[in-house]
N, C-alpha and C positions, 0 to 999 in steps of 0.2 A: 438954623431953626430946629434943625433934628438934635443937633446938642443941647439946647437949650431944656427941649425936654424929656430928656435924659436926663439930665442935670436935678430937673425938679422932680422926677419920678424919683431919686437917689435921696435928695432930701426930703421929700415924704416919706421915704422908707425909715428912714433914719429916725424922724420924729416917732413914728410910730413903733418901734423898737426901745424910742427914750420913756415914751409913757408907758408900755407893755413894764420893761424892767425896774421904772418906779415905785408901782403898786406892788414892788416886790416887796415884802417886809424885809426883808436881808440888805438890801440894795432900796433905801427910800431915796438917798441925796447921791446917785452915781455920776461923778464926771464923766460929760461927753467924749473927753478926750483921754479917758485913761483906757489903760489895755483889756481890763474886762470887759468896759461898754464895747470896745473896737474887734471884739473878740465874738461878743454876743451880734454884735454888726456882722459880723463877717459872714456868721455862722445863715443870720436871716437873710442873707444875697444869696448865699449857698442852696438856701431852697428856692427862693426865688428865680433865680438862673438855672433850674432843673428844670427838662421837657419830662416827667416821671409819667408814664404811661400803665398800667398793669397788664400783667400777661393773663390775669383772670378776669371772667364777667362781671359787669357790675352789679353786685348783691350786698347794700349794706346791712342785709342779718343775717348773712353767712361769716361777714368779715365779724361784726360784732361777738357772734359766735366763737370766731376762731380765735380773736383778744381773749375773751372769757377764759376759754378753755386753759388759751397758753396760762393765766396767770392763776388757775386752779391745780394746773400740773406742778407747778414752781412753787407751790405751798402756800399761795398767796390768795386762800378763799375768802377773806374779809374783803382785801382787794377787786376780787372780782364779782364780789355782791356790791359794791360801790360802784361799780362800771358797771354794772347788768343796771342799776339805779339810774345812773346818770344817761346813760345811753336811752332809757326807755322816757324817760325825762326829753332829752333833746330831739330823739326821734317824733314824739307825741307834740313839740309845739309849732305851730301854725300859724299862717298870718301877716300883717306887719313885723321884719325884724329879725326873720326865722331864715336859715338857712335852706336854699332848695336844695343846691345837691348837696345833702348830706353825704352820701357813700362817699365823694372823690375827700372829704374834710376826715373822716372816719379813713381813712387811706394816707393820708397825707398823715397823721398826726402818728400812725401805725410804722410808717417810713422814718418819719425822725426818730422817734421812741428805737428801732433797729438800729438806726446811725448814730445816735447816740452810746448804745449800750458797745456797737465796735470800737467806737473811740476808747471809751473804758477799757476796751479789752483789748484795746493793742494791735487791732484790726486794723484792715484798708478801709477807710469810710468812705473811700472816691468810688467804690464801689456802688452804693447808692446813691449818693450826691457828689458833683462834681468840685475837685479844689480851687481855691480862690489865693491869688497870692496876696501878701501882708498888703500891698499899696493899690489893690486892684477892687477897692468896695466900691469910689467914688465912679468909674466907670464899667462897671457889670454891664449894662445895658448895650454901652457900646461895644462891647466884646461877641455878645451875642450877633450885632450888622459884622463883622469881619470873621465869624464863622464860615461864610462861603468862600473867605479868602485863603484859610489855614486849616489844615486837620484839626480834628476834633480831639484832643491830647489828654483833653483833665478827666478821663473815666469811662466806662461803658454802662450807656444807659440800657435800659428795655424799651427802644423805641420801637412802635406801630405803625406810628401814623409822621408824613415827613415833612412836613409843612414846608422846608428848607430844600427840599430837592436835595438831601444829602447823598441819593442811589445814584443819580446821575453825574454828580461832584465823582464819587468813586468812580465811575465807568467812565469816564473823560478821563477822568487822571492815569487809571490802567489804561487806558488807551496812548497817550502821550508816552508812556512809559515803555510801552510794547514798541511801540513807532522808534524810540530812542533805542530799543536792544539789536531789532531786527534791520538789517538791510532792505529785508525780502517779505511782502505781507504773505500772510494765510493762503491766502487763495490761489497766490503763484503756485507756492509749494505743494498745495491742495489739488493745483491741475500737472504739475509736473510727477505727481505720486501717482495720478490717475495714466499719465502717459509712462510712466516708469512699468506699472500691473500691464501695461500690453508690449513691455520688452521694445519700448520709445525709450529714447535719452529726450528728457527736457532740456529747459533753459538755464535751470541750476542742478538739477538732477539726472546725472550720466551715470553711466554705467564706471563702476572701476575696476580696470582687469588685477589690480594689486591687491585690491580687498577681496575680488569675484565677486561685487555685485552692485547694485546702485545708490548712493549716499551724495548728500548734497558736497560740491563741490569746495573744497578748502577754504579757496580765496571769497566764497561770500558769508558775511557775516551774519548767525544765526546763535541763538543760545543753542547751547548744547543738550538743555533738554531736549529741544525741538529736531538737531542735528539726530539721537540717537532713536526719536521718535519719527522720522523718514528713513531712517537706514532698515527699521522693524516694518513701516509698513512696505518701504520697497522690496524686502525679500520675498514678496508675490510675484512681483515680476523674477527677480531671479528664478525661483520656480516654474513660473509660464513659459520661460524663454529656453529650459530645458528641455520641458514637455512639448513646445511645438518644434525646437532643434530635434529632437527622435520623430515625432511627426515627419516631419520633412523629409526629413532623410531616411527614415522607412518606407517612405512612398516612393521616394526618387532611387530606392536602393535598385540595383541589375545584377543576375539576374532576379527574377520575382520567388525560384525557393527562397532566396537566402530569409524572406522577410514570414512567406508562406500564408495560408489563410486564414488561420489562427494570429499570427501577429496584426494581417491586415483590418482584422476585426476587431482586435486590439486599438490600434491606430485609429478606427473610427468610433470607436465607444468614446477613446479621448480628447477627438475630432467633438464630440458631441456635448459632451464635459467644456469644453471651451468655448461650444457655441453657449449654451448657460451662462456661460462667466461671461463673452461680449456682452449681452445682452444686461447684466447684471451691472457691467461698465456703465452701458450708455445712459441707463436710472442714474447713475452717480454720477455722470458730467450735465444731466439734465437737472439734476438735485442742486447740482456746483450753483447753478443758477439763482435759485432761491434765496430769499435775505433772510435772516435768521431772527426768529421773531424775540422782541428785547418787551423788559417789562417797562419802559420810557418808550412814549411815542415821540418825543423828538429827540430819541439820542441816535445818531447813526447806525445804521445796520448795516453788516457785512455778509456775506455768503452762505449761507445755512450750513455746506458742508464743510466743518473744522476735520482738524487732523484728529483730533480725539473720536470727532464723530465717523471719521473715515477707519478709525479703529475698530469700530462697533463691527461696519459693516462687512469690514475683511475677516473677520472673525472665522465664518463659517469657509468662505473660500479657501482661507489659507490651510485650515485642515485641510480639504478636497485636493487642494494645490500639492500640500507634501504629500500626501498618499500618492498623487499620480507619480510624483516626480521619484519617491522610492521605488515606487512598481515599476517606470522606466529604467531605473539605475539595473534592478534585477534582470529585467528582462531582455537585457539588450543584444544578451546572447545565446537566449534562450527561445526554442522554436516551438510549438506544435503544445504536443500535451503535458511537457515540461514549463512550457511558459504556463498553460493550464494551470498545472499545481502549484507555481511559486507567488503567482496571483491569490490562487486559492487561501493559500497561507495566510494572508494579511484578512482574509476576510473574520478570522475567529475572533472579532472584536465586541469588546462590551459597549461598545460607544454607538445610542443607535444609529447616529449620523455617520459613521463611517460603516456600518455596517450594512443600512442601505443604500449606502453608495455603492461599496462591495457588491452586494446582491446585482442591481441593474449593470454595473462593470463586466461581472461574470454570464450575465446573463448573453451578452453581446458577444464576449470573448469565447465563450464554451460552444455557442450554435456551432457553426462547422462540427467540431469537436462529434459531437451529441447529432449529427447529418451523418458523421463517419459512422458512427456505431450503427446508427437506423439502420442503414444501408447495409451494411457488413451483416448484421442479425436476420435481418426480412427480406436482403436481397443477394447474401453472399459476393456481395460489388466492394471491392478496396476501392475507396474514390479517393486513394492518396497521391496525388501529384507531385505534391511537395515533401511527400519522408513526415510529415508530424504524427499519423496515427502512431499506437504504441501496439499495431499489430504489423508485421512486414511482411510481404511475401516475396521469393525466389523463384526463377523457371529451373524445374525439376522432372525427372521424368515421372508417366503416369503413376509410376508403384509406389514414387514416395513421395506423391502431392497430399498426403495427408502426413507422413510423418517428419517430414522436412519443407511442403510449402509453405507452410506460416507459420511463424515463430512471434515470440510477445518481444517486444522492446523494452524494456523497463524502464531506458531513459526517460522516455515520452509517455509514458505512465502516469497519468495525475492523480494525487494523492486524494484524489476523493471518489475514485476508482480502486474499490479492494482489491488485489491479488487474486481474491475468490473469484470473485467477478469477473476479474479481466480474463481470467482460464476459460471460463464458463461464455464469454461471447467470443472468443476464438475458438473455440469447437463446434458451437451452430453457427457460426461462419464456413468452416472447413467443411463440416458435414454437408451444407447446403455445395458448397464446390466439390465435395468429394459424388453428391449423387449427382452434378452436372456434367463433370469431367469425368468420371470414372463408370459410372452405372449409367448415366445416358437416361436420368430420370428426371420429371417434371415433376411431380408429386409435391414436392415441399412449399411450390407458391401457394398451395390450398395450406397445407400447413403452415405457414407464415400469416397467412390471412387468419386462419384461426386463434394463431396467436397473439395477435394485433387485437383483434377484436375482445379477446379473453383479461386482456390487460388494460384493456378500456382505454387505449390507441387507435394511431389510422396507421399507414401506410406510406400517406404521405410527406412529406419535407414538412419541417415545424413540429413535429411533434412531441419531442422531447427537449428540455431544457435544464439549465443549473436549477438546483434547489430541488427537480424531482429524480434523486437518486434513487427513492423508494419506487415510484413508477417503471426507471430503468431498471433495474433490478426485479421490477414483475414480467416484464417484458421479456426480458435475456431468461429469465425461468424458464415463461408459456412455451419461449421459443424452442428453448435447446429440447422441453419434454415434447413437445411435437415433433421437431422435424428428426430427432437421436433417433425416436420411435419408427417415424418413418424410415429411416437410414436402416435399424437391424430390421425392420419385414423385409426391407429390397433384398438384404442381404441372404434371412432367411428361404422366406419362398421363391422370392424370382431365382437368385445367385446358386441358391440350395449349399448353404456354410455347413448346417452340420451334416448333409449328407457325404461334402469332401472330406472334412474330420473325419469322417466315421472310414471313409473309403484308405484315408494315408492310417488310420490304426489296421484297417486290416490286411493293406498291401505292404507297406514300406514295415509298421509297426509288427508286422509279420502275424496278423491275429487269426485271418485265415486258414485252419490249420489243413483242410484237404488242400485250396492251393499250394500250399508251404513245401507239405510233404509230396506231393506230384510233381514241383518243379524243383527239387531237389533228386526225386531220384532223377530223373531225365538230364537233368544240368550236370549232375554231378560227376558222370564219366567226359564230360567235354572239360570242366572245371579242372581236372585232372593234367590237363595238358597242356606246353607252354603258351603262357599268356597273347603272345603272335603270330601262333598259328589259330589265332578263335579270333572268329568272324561275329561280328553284333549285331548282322540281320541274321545270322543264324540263333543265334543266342536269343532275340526277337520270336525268331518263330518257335521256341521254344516257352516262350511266356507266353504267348498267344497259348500254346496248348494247351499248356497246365491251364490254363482260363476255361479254354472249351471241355476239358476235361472234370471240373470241380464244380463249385456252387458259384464262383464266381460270376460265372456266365451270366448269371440273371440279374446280376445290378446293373446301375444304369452304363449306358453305352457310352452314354459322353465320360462320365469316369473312369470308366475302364481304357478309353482313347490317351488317356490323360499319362498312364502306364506306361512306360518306358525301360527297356534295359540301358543302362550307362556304366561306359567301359571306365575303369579308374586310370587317371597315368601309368604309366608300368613301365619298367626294366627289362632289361635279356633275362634274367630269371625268375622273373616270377611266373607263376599259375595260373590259372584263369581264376581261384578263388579268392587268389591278394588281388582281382581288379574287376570281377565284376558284384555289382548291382543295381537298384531299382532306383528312379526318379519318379515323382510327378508333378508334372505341369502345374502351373497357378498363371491362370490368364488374371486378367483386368476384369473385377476390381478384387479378386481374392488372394491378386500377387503383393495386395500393401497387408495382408494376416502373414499369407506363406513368402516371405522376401526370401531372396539369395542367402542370409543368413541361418532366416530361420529351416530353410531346405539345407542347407549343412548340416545345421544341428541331426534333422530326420534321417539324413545320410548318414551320420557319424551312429548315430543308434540302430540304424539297419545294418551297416556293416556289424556291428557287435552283435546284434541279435542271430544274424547269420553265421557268424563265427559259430555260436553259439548251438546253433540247427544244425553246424556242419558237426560238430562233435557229439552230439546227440544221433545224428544221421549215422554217422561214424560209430558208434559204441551199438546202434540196433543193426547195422554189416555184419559187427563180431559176433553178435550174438545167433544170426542168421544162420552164420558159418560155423558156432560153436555146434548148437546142438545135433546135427546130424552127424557131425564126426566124434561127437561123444557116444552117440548109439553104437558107433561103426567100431569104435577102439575095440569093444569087447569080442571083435574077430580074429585081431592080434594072439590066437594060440599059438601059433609056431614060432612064435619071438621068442626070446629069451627070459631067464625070467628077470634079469635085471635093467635089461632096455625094456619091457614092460613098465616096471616100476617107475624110471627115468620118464614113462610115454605119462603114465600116469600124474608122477607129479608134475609137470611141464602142464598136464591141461588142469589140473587143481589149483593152479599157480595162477595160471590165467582167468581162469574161472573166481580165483579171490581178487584176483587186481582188476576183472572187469567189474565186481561189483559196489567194489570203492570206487569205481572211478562214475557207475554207474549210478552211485547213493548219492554222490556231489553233484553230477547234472542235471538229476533229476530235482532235486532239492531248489537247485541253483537257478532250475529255469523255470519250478512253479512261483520261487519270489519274482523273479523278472518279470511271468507274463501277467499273473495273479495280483500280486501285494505290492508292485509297481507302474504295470501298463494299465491296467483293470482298476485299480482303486486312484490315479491320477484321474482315468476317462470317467470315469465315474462323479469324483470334486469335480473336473471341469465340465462337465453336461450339468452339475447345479448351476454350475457359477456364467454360464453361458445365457441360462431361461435367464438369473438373476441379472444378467449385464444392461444397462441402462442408457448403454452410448458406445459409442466403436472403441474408445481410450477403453472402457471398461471390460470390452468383448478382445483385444488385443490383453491387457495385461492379464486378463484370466488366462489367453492360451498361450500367453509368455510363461505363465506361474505354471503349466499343465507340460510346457516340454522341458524349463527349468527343470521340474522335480523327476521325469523321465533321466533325465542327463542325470544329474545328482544321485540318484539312486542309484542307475545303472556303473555307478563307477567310471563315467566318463569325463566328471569333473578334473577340473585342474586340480583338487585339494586330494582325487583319490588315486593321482599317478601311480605310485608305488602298488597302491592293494590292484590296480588295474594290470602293470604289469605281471605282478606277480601269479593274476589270475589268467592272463594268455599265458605263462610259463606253464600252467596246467591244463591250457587247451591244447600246445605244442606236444606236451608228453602224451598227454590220449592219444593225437593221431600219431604219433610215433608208435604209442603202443598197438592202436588199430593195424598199424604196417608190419609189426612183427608177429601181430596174432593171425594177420593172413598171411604170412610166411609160416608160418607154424603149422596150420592147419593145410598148406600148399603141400609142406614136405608130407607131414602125415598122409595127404590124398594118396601122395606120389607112391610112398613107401607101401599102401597100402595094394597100392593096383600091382608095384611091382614081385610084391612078394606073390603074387597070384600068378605074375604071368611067370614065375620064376621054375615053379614045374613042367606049364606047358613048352616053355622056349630052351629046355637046359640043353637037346639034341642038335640046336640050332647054331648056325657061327653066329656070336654076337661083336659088335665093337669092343676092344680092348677100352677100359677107362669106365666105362656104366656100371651101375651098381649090378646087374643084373649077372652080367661078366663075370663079375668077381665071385660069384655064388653066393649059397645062403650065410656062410660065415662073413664075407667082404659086406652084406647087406646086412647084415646085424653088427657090423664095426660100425660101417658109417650112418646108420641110426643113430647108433649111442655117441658119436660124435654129433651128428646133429640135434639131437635131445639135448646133451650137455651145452649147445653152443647158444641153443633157444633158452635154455633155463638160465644161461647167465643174462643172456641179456632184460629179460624178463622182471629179472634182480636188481639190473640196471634200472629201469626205468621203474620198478616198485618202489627202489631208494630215491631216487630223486623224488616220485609224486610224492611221497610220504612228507620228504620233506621243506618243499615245493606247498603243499596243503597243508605243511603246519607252519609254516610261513604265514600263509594267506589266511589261516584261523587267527592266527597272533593277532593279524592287521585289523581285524572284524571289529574286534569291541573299541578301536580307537578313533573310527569314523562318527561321522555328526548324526546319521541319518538312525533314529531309532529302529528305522527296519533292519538295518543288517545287524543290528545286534538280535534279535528274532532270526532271521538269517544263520544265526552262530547255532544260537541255540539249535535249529533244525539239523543243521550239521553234525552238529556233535551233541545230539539226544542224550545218547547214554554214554556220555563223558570219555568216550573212548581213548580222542585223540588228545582230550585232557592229559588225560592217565599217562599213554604214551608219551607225552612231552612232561608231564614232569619227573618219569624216568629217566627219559634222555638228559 
């Protein structure tokens, strides 16, 4: 029946195509069966058998318009005033006979006129209407019923509307076709990817140790899109199954340093990180559930979650996943404030999603960290158990728990801890243990609290975290200028620093001059004698003296206790002046300024200062002894007159060689005490008010005995000009021993020529001058005159050139004072002159 009218739907068509092409004047008598008519046949199924739909509104005087237009642009305006005509014509008639939808005939007629002009031009015309083969005019109709049977082959239309159900034709068909590739549907795969992300082996989806990681299993059959699309999303799981393998095993790791409290913090930030992602899981196997909503109510529906849509959702995980899993790779060997920093590292990220990851990561991992510091700054407390701060301390004894108990690590140093900084909260660490251990002071917990408060802090646990560097760093400021502050008053007023200073300048530095010179003369005849037969509580109650005898007496008592004589090692020959001198004591806490070192240094410069005193001491003996035996000469009338002369120059001799020797010590010891001791004490009393911190108050009076040393020629660099200048202390008191030999024989000679009248009646011993009469005593004068004038000679030549040695040396030292030094020496170019004779 349905062919039937088919049948006659085809031969209506046909007639009506026969009468259309009759009234053609070209074509009045066209055979039905020839190939034009079967042609123009063809062409009327052709629209016929089109569902032509428009992608635009229906407005037939926009489309009317747009005909217009085209055929005005084409040059064809008589054309298009013929159409504006006819359109406005067929638009306006009404009634019996009259077209109601005009727009879709004004549409259709617009269509052909386009598929027409393709044909012409050599175009695809199945583009708008669909092709029809040579012998397929008589059944059109029925081609249309077997559409649901067969693709749709002969063109693409603009269809809207599907009256044919052709969406559901396709989504059956992809589904048959899906069913034919896969072994394995969606949703298996779907739930075996979900168990894969929690480091599960599924049912096709295991893990493989050959690849290292999880991919669907060889032997089941999947396209390989799909295969390389489960191998992408299972690398979450590889991922997770890293990050909770170091979990694990950081927790389970013995002992608990190895892991410490910084990694433990670690391990539960990423403990915390995974509880998100379970959580994250269980929405996506609750999601699995869901049917996926389809635009066909009765086409099948399968799972809402696809593997594409599980791509969406891994998205943001799988970043978070690699970032853990690298910062585990990093840190696996790393401890304390080193893991700190190599965490820290990854956070300089432009991506904000890893960057506030970053932030709350660090935020977890850094507390301990940022609890050490607290404590260390406010409480002077290492609460390092396990070795990660990057501050260490050592048990030492009291004098150098400040300069050897805590040292910086730098290992464990986190790079987002400046250097500057990290110095800066290890010394208000120190300082608060140096007033607990050493000075026995509380004071700094009010200075601590101060500081706290000042920096808009508590005291307690929590208060500093990652990301407030700038906070720590106010902090460690308030701190260190409070409690440093506190630390030099303890030292100044309780401890009394610069009155000890002052006390080693004027005892050891020899500044004292009535002590100096009182226990030099008293000392000096014991000093005399071999070093084993002096006793050092006699030597003792000889510095006591000189004390009770000077100004010393009225400084404080506890400093003056502090005084000591100390014997040096010695030899079978040496003197008591190659081994004694001065020490003093430095109790706790002024024995971490004055160490064992730096009391060497004070020792090595009181021995030289001493040298120094003794030759000075020494050249004011000669001069003691010169002048009354120079009065006394001029009673010498019954001498001769050429042992006269002989007596004469013998003390003119002495008299020029005491005053060179006199012009160089005097010279030698106003630089030493003056423009050396005096101008250091001086820079260091600025530099001491100035000191801001014990480091600062330490390396000022490192720089104040430094330049003592240095100047004084006791440096390493000034061996030579040092030597050479004891070679000129050695000749003084050599000299000093033959000018009391000189002036000994004269006493002698003198008394004896007097007693030489009264006793001449008298038997005398054979061998005495007096014996021999006044000829044998005027022989052995001028033997002795001549014997003193050589040697006098002796030692004038050597000092001479002995001091032009030591002139030479002057201008080639670093220190600008001794070149001033030179100058004073040699004023009026004397010894210039003389050397460059010589």
């Amino acid at each position: 029946m349905e062919d039937d009218d088919q049948q006659k739907a085809a031969d209506l068509v046909q007639e009506l195509v026969l009468r259309l092409v009759s009234q053609n004047p070209q074509t009045p008598n066209l055979d039905p069966n020839s190939p034009a008519f079967l042609k123009t046949l063809r062409y009327a199924f052709r629209i016929l058998s089109s569902r032509l739909t428009p992608s635009v509104l229906p407005d037939a005087t926009a489309i009317a318009e747009s005909l217009k237009r085209r055929l005005a642009t084409q040059g064809k305006s008589s054309d298009a005033l013929a159409f504006a005509d006819l359109y406005t014509k067929f638009a306006s008639k009404t009634g019996p006979g009259s077209v109601n939808n005009k727009w879709a005939l004004v549409y259709l007629l617009k269509i052909v006129s386009d598929d027409r002009k393709s044909a012409i031009n050599g175009l695809d015309s199945s583009v708008l209407l669909p092709n029809l083969g040579i012998g397929d005019t008589g059944n059109v109709f029925s081609r249309r019923g077997e559409a649901n049977k067969k693709d749709w082959s002969n063109g693409v239309l603009l269809v809207s509307k599907d009256p044919e159900n052709l969406r559901d034709i396709a989504f059956r068909e992809y589904a048959v076709l899906v069913k034919e590739e896969n072994e394995v549907t969606e949703e298996v795969l779907v739930r075996d990817v979900l168990y894969a992300s929690q480091g599960i082996d599924g049912k096709y989806v295991k893990f493989n140790s050959e690849i290292d990681g999880y991919a669907v299993q060889e032997s089941v059959k999947v396209p390989r899109a799909t295969r390389i699309m489960v191998r992408m999303l299972s690398e979450l799981g590889w991922l997770f199954r890293k990050v909770k393998t170091f979990i694990t095993e950081s927790m389970d790791r013995f002992p608990a340093e190895d892991v410490g409290t910084v990694g433990q913090a670690f391990c539960a930030a990423l403990q915390d990180e995974l509880s998100d992602y379970y959580k994250l899981l269980a929405v996506l196997e609750a999601q699995a559930m869901n049917p996926i909503p389809l635009v066909s109510e009765s086409a099948s529906s399968s799972n809402y979650l696809s593997l594409r849509r599980l791509s969406v959702w891994f998205a943001e995980p799988m970043v978070k996943m690699r970032l853990m899993a690298v910062l585990v790779d990093k840190c696996k060997v790393l401890r304390g404030g080193a893991m700190a920093g190599a965490i820290h590292l990854h956070a300089q990220h432009g991506d904000p999603l890893v960057h506030d990851f970053m932030m709350n990561l660090l935020r977890c991992v850094c507390s301990p960290l940022f609890e050490m510091v607290r404590s260390w700054v406010l409480e002077g407390e290492l609460e390092d158990t396990f070795g990660e701060f990057f501050i260490v301390g050592q048990p030492v004894k009291v004098d150098l728990l400040w300069r050897e108990g805590y040292k910086l690590h730098p290992a464990m140093l986190p790079s987002f801890i400046s250097p500057s900084l990290a110095q800066r909260i290890l010394r208000t660490g120190k300082s608060i243990n140096f007033l607990r251990v050493c000075c026995d002071d509380h004071g700094w917990a009010d200075a601590a609290s101060e500081a706290a408060a000042a920096s808009g802090t508590t005291t307690r646990r929590g208060g500093l975290g990652y990301g407030e560097t700038d906070a720590l760093e106010h902090l460690v400021t308030e701190a260190a200028k409070r409690i440093d502050k506190h630390l030099l008053d303890v030292l100044y007023k309780r401890y009394k620093f610069k009155e000890h200073c002052l006390a080693i300048k004027r005892y050891l530095l020899l500044g004292q001059g009535d002590f100096v010179q009182y226990l030099m003369d008293i000392v000096g005849p014991k000093l005399s004698e071999p070093a084993n037969n002096i006793s050092s509580f006699e030597l003792a109650g000889f510095l006591e003296a000189a004390i009770r005898a000077s100004n010393a007496q009225y400084d404080d008592r506890d400093m003056l206790d502090r005084l000591r004589v100390k014997m040096m090692p010695h030899g079978s020959g040496d003197r008591g002046w190659d081994v004694f001198s001065l020490e003093y004591e430095a109790r706790v806490p002024l024995d971490t300024v004055f160490t064992e070192s730096v009391l060497s240094k004070y020792l090595r410069v009181f021995n030289f200062l001493w040298k120094l005193k003794r030759v000075e001491h020494a050249l004011i003996g000669i001069w003691k002894t010169m002048k009354p035996n120079c009065i006394t000469s001029n009673s010498f009338v019954k001498l001769q007159t050429s042992v006269k002369l002989q007596l004469l120059s013998a003390l003119r001799r002495c008299q020029v060689l005491w005053n060179e020797m006199n012009h160089f010590v005097t010279n030698f010891q106003y630089y030493i005490m003056f423009e050396v001791l005096e101008v250091s004490w001086s820079n260091f009393s600025k530099e001491m008010e100035a000191a801001k911190d014990l480091d600062d108050l330490l390396a000022a009076h490192e720089k104040y005995l430094n330049a003592i040393v240095g100047k004084s020629l006791l440096g390493e660099q000034s061996q030579t000009i040092r030597e050479s200048l004891f070679v000129l202390f050695e000749l003084i008191l050599r000299f000093r021993s033959h000018a009391d030999r000189l002036y000994e024989g004269i006493y002698e000679l003198q008394i004896r020529s007097k007693e030489s009248g009264r006793e001449k009646n008298k038997s005398l011993e054979p061998g005495s001058w007096i014996s021999e009469g006044r000829k044998g005593l005027t022989q052995r004068a001028g033997e002795f005159l001549q014997s003193m004038s050589q040697d006098m000679d002796s030692i004038a030549k050597e000092y001479t050139s002995s001091l032009d040695g030591f002139l030479s040396l002057l201008p080639l030292q670093q220190s600008v004072d001794l070149k001033f030094l030179f100058f004073r020496l040699d004023f009026t170019e004397f010894y210039s002159r003389l050397h460059s004779k010589g």
